[in-house]
C-alpha positions in Angstrom: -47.0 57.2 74.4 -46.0 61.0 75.6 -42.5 61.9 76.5 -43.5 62.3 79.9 -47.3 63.0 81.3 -48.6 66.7 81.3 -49.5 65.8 85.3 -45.8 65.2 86.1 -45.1 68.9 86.3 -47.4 71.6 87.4 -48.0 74.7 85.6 -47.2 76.8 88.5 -44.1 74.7 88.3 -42.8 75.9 84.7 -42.2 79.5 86.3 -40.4 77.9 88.9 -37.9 75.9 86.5 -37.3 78.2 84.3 -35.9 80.6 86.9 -33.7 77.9 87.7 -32.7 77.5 84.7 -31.4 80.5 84.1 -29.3 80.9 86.9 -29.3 77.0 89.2 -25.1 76.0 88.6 -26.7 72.2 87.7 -28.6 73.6 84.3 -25.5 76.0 83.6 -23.2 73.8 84.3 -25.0 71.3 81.9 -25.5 73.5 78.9 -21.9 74.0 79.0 -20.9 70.6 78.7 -23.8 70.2 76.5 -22.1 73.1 74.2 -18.8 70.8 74.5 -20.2 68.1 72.8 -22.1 70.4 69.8 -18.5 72.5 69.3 -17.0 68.8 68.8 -19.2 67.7 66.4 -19.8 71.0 64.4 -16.4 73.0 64.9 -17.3 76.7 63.8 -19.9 75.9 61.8 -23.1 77.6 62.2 -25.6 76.6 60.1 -27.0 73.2 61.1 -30.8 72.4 61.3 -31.6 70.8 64.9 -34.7 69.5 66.5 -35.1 69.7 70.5 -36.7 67.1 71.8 -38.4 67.5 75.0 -37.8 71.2 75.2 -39.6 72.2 78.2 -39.3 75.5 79.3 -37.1 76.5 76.9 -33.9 76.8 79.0 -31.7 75.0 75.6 -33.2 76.9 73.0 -30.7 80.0 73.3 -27.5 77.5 73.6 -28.8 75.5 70.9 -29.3 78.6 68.2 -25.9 79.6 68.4 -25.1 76.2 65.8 -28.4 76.7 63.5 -32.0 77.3 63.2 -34.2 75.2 66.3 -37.6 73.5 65.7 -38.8 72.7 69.5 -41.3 70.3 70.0 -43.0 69.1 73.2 -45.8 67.0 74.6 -47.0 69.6 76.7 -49.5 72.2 76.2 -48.6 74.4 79.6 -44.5 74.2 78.3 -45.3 75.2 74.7 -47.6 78.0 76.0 -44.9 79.2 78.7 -42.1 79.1 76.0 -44.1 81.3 73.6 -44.9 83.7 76.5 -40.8 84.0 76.4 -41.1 85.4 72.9 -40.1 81.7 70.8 -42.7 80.6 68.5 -40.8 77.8 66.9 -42.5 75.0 68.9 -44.2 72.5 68.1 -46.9 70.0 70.5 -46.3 66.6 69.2 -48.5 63.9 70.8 -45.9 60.6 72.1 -43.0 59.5 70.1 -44.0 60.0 66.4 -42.2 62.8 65.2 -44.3 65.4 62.0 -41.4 65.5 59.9 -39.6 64.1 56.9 -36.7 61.4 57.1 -33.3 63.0 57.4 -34.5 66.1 58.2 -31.9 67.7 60.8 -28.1 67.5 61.4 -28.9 67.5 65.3 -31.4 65.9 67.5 -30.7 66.8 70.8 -32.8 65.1 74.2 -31.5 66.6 77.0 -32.8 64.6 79.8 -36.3 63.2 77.8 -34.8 59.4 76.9 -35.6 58.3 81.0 -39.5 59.9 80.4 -40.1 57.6 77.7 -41.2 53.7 78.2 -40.1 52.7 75.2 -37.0 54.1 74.7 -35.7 51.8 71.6 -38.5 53.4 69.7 -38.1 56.9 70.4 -34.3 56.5 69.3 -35.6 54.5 66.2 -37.3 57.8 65.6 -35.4 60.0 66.3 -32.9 58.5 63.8 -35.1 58.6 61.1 -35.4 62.4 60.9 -31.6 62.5 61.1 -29.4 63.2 58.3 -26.9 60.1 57.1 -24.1 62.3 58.3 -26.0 63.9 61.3 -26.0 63.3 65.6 -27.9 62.5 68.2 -26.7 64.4 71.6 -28.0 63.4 74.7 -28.3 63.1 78.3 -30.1 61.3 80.7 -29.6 60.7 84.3 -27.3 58.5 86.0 -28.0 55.0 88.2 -30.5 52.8 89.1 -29.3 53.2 92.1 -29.1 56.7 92.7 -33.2 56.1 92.4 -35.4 58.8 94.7 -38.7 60.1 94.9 -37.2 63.0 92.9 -37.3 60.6 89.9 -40.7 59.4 90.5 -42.6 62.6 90.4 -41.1 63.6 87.7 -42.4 60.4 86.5 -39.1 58.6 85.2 -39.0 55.5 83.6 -35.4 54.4 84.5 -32.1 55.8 85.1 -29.3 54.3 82.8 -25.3 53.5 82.9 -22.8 54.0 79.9 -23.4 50.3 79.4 -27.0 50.1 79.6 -27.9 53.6 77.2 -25.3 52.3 74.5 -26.7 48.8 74.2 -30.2 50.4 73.8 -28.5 52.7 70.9 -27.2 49.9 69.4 -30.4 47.9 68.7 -32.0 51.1 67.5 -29.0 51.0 64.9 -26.9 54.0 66.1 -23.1 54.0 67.4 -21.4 56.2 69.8 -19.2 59.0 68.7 -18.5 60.2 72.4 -19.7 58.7 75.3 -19.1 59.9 79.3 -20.5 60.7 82.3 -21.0 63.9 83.5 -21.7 65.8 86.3 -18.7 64.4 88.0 -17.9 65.9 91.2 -21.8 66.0 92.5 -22.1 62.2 92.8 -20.8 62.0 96.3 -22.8 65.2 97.1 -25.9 63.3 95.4 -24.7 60.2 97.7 -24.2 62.0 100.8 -27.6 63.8 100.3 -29.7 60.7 99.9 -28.1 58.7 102.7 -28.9 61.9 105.5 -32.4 62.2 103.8 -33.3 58.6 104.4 -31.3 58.4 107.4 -33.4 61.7 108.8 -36.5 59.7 107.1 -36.9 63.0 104.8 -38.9 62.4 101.9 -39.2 64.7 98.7 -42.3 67.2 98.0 -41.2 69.0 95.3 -41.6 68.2 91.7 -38.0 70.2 90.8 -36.6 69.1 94.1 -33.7 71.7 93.4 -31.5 71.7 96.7 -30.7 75.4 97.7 -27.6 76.6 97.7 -25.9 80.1 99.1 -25.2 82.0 96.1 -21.6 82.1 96.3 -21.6 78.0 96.3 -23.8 78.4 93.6 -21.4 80.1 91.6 -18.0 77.6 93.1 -20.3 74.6 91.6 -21.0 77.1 88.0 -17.2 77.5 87.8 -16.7 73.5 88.4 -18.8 72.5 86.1 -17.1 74.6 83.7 -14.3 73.3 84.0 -15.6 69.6 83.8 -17.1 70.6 80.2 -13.4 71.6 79.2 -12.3 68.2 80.2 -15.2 66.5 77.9 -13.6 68.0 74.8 -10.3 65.9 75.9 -11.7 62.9 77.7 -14.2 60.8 78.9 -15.1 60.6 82.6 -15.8 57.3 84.5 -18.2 58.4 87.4 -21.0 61.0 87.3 -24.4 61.9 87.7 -25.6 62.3 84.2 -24.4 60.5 81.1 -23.9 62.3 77.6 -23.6 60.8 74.1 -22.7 61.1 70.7 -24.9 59.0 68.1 -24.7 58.7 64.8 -25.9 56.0 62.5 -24.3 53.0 62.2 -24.0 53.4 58.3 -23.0 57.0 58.4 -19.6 58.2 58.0 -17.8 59.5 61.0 -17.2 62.8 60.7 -13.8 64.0 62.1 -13.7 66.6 65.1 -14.0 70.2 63.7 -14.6 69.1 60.0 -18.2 70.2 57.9 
């Protein structure tokens, strides 16, 4: 089973994300809360092995090198090539869940936004705990809401969307436990909310595989600075209401490591 089929995405797409990526306040905004979570684990340490999960165009790889050397691996031959045309050769193809390397392997697995590709998603998380060391994490994020379902998440070719609730009971029968766990995104839900109510009031449907919503640059940059300061409230508390939802996993048998130790 593939993280997410090669037809979901276009390659004349993977230009088009990765500019967004670089500069769209929803990826910025995320890679700094992302960052949040990997200073909370890790501290000032530097040195950590990581695997990224579901890399895509590449638009974690730079974030995630700042804690340690990065082995990327994806389903997808048109992402792997596009990420080696932006000078990374660390990648990887892997074909569905099943993962070429050795039990406890990495300090970090990160899946930003892969879990909700994946049918089934116990598995993957099985998986990706067995190449994690006894005292290592799992980081990641996945969208938010059942409810907030849209043809956005359908041609991206999503399986679900999840709650808190709903991603922690899934960790649990793969045998992890939550270190962290929040929502994130935060102050875009009722923007998400009011969005999809005009669209299917106006009977608007989605034609865009990235269906990013443009925004005048200086709003652009307002939304950047809020998300900023969302990711500084992370490192303090957890957040009841968002569109995302980020985690901490470790394995249930590990030892919780304390906030800035290692």
């Amino acid at each position: 089973m593939r993280l997410y089929e090669e037809s979901a995405v276009k390659t004349s797409e993977y230009a088009r994300m990765a500019e967004y990526e670089q500069s769209y306040w929803w990826h910025l905004g995320r890679l700094e809360i992302i960052q949040t979570y990997l200073k909370r684990v890790f501290g000032k340490r530097h040195n950590s092995t990581i695997l990224n999960v579901g890399c895509g165009t590449g638009g974690t790889i730079d974030m995630l090198e700042k804690f340690g050397h990065v082995d990327n691996v994806d389903t997808s031959d048109d992402a792997i090539a596009f990420v080696k045309t932006r000078g990374n050769k660390n990648i990887m193809k892997v074909d569905g869940i099943d993962l070429p390397y050795e039990d406890k392997t990495y300090d970090v697995v990160g899946a930003f936004d892969v879990l909700e590709h994946i049918e089934d998603d116990k598995r993957a998380l099985f998986e990706w705990k067995r190449v994690l060391k006894d005292d290592g994490v799992i980081v990641i994020t996945v969208p938010a809401y059942q409810w907030l379902w849209s043809e956005h998440d359908a041609s991206l070719h999503h399986r679900r969307r999840y709650t808190v609730k709903s991603l922690m009971t899934v960790a649990a029968e793969a045998g992890l436990k939550p270190e962290k766990k929040s929502y994130a995104i935060s102050f875009s839900l009722p923007l998400v909310i009011g969005y999809r109510v005009a669209s299917k009031a106006l009977n608007r449907k989605g034609g865009s595989e990235t269906s990013y919503v443009p925004v005048p640059r200086s709003i652009n940059k307002f939304f950047t600075v809020l998300l900023k300061v969302e990711a500084k409230l992370h490192d303090k508390i957890s957040l009841p209401a968002g569109t995302s939802v980020i985690t901490i996993l470790r394995k249930n048998d590990s030892r919780v490591r304390r906030k800035g130790s290692g």
